[in-house]
C-alpha positions as CSV (number, residue, x, y, z in Angstrom):
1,X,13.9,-28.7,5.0
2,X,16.3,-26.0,5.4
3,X,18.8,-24.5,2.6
4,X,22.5,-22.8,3.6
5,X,23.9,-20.3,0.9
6,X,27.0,-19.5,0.5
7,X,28.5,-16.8,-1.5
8,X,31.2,-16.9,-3.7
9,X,34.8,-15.9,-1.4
10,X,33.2,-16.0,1.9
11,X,35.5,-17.6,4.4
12,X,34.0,-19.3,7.3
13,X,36.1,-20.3,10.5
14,X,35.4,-22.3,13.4
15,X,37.6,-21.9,16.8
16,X,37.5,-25.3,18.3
17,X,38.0,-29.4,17.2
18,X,34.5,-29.8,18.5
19,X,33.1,-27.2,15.5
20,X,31.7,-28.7,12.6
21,X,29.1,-27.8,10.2
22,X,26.5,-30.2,9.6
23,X,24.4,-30.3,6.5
24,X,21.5,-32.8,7.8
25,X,19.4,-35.1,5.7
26,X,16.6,-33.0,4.1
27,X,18.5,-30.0,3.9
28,X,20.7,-29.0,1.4
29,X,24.4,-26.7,1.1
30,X,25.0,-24.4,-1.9
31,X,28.5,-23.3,-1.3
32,X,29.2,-22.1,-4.6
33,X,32.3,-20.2,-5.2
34,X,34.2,-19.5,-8.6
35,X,37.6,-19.9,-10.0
36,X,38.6,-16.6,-8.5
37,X,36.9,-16.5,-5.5
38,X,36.8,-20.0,-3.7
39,X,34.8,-20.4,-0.4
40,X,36.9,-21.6,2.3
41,X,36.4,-23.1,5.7
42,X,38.8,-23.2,7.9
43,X,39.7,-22.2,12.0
44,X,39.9,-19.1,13.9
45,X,43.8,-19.9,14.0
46,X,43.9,-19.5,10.1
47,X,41.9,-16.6,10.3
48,X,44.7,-15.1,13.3
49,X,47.5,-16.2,11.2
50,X,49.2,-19.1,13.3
51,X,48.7,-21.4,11.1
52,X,51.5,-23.4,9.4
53,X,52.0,-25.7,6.7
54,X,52.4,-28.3,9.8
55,X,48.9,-27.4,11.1
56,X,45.9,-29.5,11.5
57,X,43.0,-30.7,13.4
58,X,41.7,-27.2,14.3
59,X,38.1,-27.8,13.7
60,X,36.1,-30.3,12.7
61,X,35.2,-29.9,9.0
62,X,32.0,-30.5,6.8
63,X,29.8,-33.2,7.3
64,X,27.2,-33.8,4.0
65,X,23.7,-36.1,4.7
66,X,21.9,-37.8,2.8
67,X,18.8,-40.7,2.1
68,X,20.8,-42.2,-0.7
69,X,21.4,-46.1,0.1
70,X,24.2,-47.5,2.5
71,X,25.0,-50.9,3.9
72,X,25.5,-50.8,7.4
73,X,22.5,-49.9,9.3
74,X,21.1,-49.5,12.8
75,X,18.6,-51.7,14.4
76,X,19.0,-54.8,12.0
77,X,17.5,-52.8,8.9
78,X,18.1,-54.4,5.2
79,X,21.3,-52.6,4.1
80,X,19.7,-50.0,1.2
81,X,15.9,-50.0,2.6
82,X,14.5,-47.0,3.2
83,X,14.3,-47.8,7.1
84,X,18.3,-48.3,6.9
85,X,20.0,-45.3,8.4
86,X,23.4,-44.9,10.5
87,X,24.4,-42.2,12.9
88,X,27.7,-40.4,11.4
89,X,31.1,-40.8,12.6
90,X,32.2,-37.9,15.1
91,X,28.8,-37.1,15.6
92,X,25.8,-38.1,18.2
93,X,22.7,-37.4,16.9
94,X,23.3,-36.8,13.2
95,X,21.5,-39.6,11.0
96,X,21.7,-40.6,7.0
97,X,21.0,-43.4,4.8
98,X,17.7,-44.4,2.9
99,X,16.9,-45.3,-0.5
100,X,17.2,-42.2,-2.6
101,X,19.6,-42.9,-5.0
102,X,19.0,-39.4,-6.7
103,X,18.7,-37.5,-3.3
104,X,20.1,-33.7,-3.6
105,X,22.1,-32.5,-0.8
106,X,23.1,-29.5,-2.7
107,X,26.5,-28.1,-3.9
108,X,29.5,-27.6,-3.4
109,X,31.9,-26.0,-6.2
110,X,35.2,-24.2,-5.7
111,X,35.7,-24.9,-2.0
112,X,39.0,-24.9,0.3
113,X,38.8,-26.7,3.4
114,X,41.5,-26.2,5.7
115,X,43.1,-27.7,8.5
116,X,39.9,-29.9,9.8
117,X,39.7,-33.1,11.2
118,X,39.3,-33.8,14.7
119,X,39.6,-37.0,17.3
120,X,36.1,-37.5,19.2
121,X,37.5,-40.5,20.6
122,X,39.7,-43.3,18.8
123,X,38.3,-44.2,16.2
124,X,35.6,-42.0,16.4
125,X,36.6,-39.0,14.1
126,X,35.7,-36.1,11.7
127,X,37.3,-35.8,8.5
128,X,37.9,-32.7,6.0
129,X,34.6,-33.3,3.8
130,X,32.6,-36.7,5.2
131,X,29.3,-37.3,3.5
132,X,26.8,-40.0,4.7
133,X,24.1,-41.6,2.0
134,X,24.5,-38.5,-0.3
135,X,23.1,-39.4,-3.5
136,X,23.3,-38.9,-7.2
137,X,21.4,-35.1,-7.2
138,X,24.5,-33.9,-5.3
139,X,27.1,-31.3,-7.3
140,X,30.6,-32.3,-5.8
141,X,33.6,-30.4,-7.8
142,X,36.9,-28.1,-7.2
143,X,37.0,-29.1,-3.6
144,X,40.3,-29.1,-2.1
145,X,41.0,-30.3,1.6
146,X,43.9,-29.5,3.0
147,X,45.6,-30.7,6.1
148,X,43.0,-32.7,7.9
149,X,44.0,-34.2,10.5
150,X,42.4,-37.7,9.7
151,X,40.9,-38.4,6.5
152,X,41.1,-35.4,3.6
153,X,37.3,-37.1,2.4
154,X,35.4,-40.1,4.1
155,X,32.5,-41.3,1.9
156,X,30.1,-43.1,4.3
157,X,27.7,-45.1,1.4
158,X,25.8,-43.1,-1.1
159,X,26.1,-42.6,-4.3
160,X,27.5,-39.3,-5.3
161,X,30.0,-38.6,-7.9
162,X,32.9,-36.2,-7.6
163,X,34.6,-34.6,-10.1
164,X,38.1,-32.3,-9.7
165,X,39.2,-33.4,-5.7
166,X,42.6,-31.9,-4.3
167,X,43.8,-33.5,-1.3
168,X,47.4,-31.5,0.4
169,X,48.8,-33.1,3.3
170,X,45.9,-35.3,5.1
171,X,47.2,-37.2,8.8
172,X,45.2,-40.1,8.1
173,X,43.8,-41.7,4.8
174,X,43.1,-39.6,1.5
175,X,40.1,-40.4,0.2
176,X,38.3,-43.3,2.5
177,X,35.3,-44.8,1.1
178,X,33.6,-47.3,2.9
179,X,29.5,-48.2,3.8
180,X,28.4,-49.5,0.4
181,X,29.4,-46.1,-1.4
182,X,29.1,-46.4,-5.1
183,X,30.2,-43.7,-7.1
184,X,32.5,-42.1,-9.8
185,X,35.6,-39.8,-9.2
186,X,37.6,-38.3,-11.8
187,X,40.0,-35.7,-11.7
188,X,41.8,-36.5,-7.8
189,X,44.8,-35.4,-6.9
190,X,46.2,-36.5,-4.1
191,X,49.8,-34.6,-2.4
192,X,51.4,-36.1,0.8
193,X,53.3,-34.1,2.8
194,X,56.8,-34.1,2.8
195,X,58.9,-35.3,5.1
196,X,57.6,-38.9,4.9
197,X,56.6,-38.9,8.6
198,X,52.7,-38.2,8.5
199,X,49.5,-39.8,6.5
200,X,48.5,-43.0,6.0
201,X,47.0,-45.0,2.0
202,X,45.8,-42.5,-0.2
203,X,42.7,-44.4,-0.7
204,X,41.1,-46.8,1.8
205,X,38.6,-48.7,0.6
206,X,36.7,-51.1,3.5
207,X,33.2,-51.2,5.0
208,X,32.4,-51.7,9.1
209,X,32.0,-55.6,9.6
210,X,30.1,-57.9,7.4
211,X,32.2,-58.3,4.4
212,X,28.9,-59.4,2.4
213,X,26.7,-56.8,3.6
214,X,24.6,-55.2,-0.1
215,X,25.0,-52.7,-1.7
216,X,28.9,-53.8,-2.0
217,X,31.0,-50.6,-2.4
218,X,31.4,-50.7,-5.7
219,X,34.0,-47.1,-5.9
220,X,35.0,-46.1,-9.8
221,X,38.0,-43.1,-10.5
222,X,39.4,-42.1,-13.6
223,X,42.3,-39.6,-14.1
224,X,44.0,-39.3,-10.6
225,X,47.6,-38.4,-9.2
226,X,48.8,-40.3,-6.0
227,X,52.2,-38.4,-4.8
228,X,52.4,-41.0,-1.6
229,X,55.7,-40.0,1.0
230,X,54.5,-41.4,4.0
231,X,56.5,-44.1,5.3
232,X,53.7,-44.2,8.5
233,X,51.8,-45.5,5.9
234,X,53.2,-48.0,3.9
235,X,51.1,-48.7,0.6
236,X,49.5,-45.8,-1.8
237,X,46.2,-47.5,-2.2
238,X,44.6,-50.0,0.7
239,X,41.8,-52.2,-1.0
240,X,39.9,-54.3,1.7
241,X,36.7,-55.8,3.2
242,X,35.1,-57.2,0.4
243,X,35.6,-53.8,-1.8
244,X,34.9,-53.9,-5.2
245,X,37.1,-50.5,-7.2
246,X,38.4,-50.0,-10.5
247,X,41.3,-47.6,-11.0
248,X,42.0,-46.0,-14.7
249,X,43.7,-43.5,-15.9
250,X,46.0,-43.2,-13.2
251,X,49.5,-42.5,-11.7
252,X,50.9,-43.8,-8.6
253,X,54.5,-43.0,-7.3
254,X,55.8,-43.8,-3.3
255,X,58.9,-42.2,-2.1
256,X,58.8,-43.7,1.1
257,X,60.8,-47.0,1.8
258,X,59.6,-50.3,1.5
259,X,56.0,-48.9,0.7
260,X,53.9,-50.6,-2.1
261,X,51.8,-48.8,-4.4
262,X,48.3,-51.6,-4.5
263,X,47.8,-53.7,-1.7
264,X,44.7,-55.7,-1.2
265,X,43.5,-57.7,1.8
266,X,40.9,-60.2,2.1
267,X,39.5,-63.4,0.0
268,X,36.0,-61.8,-0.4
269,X,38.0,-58.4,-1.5
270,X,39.3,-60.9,-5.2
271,X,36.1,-62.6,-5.0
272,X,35.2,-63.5,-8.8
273,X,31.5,-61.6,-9.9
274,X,28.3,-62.6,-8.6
275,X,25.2,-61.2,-9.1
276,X,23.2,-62.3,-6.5
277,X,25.9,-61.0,-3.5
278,X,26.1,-57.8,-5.5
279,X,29.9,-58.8,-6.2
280,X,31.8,-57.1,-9.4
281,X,34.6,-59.2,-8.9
282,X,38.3,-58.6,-8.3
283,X,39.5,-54.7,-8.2
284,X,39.9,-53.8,-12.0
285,X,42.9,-52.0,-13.5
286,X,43.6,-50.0,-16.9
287,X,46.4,-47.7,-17.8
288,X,47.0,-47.6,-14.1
289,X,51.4,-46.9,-14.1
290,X,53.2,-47.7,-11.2
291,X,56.5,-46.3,-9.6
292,X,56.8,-47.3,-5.2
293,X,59.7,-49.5,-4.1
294,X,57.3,-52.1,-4.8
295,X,54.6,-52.2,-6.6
296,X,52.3,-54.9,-4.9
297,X,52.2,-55.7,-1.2
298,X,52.8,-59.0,0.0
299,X,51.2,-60.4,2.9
300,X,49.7,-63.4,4.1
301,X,45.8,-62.4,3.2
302,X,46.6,-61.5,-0.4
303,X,49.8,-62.2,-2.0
304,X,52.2,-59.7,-4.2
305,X,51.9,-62.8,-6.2
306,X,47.9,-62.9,-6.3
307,X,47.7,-59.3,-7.0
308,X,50.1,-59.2,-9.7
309,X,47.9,-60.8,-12.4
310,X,45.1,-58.8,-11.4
311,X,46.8,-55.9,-12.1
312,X,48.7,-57.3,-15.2
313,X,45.4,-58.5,-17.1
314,X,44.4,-55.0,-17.1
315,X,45.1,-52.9,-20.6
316,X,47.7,-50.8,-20.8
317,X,49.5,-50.9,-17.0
318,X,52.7,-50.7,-16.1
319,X,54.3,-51.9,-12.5
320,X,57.3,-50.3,-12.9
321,X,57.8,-47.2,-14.9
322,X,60.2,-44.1,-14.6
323,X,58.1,-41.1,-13.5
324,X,58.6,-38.1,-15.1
325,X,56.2,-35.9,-13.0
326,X,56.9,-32.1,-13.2
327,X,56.1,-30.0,-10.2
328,X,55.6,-32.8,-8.1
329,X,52.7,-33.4,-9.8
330,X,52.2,-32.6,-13.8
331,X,52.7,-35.5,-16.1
332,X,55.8,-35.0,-18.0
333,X,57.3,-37.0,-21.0
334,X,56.4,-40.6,-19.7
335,X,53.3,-40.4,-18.3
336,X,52.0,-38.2,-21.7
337,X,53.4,-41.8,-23.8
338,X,50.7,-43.6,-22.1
339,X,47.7,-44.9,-23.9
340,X,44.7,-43.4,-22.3
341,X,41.3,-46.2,-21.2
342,X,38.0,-45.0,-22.7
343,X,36.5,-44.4,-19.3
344,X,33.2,-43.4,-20.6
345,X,33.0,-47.2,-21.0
346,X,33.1,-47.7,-17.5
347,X,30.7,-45.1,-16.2
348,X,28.8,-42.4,-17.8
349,X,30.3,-39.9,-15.4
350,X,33.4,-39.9,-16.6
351,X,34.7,-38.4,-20.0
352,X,37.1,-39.4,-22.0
353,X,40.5,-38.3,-22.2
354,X,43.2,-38.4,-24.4
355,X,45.9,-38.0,-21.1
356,X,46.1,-40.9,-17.7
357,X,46.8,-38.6,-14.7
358,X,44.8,-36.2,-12.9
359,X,46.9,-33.0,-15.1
360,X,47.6,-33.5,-18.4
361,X,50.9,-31.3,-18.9
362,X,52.2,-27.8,-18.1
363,X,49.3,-25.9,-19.9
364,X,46.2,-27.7,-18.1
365,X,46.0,-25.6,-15.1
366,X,42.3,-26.7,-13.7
367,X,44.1,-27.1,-10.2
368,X,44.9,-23.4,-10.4
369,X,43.8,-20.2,-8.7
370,X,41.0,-21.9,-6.5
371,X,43.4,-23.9,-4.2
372,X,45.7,-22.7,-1.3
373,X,49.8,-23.3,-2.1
374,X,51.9,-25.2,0.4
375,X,55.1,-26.6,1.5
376,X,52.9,-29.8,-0.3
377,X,52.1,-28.6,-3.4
378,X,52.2,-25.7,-5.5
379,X,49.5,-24.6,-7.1
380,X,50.5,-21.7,-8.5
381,X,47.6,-20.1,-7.4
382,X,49.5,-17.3,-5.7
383,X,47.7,-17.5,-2.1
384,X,48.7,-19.6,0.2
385,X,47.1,-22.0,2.6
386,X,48.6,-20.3,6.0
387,X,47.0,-17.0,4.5
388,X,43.3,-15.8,4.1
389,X,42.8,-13.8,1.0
390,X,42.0,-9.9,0.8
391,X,38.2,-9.4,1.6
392,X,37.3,-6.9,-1.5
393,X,34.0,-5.2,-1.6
394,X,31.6,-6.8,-4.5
């Protein structure tokens, strides 16, 4: 096994799409940086100064490995068996999967990275930050992707938890989560850019093929913002292919027209629980507010009509409420009035808060200092994502 260390404020840049950084199974990544001095990766084009707040697919990005579990293997294998592996996407010789649900592929604390994501072939493609059977031992927080142009985080299986995600400006999907991955996020916040011409859902939720295939993704986030813009894609949060997801704590809002905030597609995906298929039942929902030009998507594999009650018999949701979002992105007035889920109830990751939302008002400023600002979103961190900070002797 092999270890790459990363010290705080080093800024790593790679000059072509077909650059990426692979951290393999067995080997491990501790890119820790602090508050003050994030890590960032990004492209030679950054690093030159041609970079814009349009900019994207200059490199590939990061790709995490793991032996925790998945569900979509190669050669037949029982989906979570030790002998059930998959190569990763964008990639031709780079394996994960297993059945190490604790398996440590390191850490990864106040990290930038910018303007990845890169086309191998159609759909063959690397993301921002995509992890393959990572597992519980892994240290994911204060990561902020920005500008990828596919997915800002793909979550092939595993069974990592995340904590404080940024996502400015993706091309593609936000956060994609597919392969049996079964974890917690809290904290996400989630920008489009705007314009209302480019990215996709802010979370897709799917696996590959066999809408049974165990371990079901079973994906759990607490306390997020979804700013959604992008008419290209016309609903905030995509729930498919047999997915199981609870939402909580969150806000959703759509500028774009005609988009709906929740759609979900499939019969297996509002299957009721079952044991025995590793089913949870249909996608859960609590004080979850909603504000898109509508709220549920209706189509001819789920119904707006179908969805409705699922969201409805939630606690505490709201399909059509008034935003009040400051800065784009800080709950205001309204979003502070609502009644917070005990989240801690739903997974031991999580902690409670007394706030839905990924930013509880003007004075929580966790976002701040460690992120790049933008034409998306900003920050206030006073650097901005077209810039590389001053290099200052330590």
């Amino acid at each position: 096994s092999a270890a790459l260390t990363i010290e705080p404020g080093v800024v790593m840049f790679a000059s072509s799409g077909l650059d990426f950084l692979v951290i393999n199974r067995g080997s491990q990544i501790f890119a820790e940086g602090t508050a003050t001095k994030p890590i960032i990766f990004t492209s030679r084009q950054n690093v030159e100064g041609s970079a814009t707040d349009q900019s994207d697919g200059h490199w590939g990005g990061v790709v995490l490995l793991g032996r925790a579990p998945i569900s979509d293997c190669l050669s037949g294998a029982v989906g979570g068996s030790v002998n059930c592996q998959q190569q990763i996407e964008g990639t031709t010789n780079a394996l994960y999967g297993g059945n190490v649900v604790g398996d440590n592929s390191g850490i990864m604390r106040y990290v930038q990275i910018r303007y990845s994501g890169f086309e191998i072939a159609p759909g063959n493609e690397l993301q921002g930050l995509t992890t393959g059977g990572v597992g519980t031992g892994t240290t994911l927080e204060y990561i902020q992707v920005h500008n990828s142009s596919d997915d800002g985080v793909e979550f092939f299986g595993g069974r990592q938890n995340v904590k404080h995600l940024v996502v400015t400006g993706a091309s593609d999907d936000s956060v994609d989560t597919d392969f049996g991955y079964k974890g917690a996020m809290q904290f996400v916040l989630v920008v489009q850019r705007a314009g209302g011409a480019i990215g996709d859902a802010i979370i897709e939720a799917d696996t590959s093929g066999n809408e049974d295939a165990t371990p079901r993704q079973h994906t759990k986030m607490s306390n997020f913002t979804f700013v959604h813009r992008s008419s290209a894609g016309p609903n905030a949060v995509l729930l498919r292919g047999g997915t199981d997801y609870s939402l909580v704590n969150g806000v959703i809002v759509s500028s774009a027209a005609g988009a709906a905030c929740i759609d979900i597609d499939g019969s297996t995906t509002i299957n009721p629980a079952n044991a025995a298929l590793d089913e949870e039942g249909p996608p859960v929902f609590n004080s979850v507010v909603l504000s898109c030009p509508n709220p549920f998507q209706d189509d001819s594999s789920v119904t707006a009509a179908e969805i409705a009650p699922i969201f409805n018999g939630g606690v505490g949701n709201q399909s059509t409420y008034t935003p009040s979002l400051i800065n784009v992105f800080v709950n205001g007035a309204t979003e502070r009035g609502v009644s917070p889920f005990a989240a801690s109830t739903l997974d031991p990751f999580f902690v409670d808060t007394t706030y839905i939302g990924a930013v509880r008002d003007e004075n929580d400023t966790w976002y701040r200092g460690w992120t790049c600002d933008s034409a998306t979103a900003d920050f206030g961190s006073g650097q901005l994502c077209t810039a590389i900070p001053a290099q200052t002797a330590s």
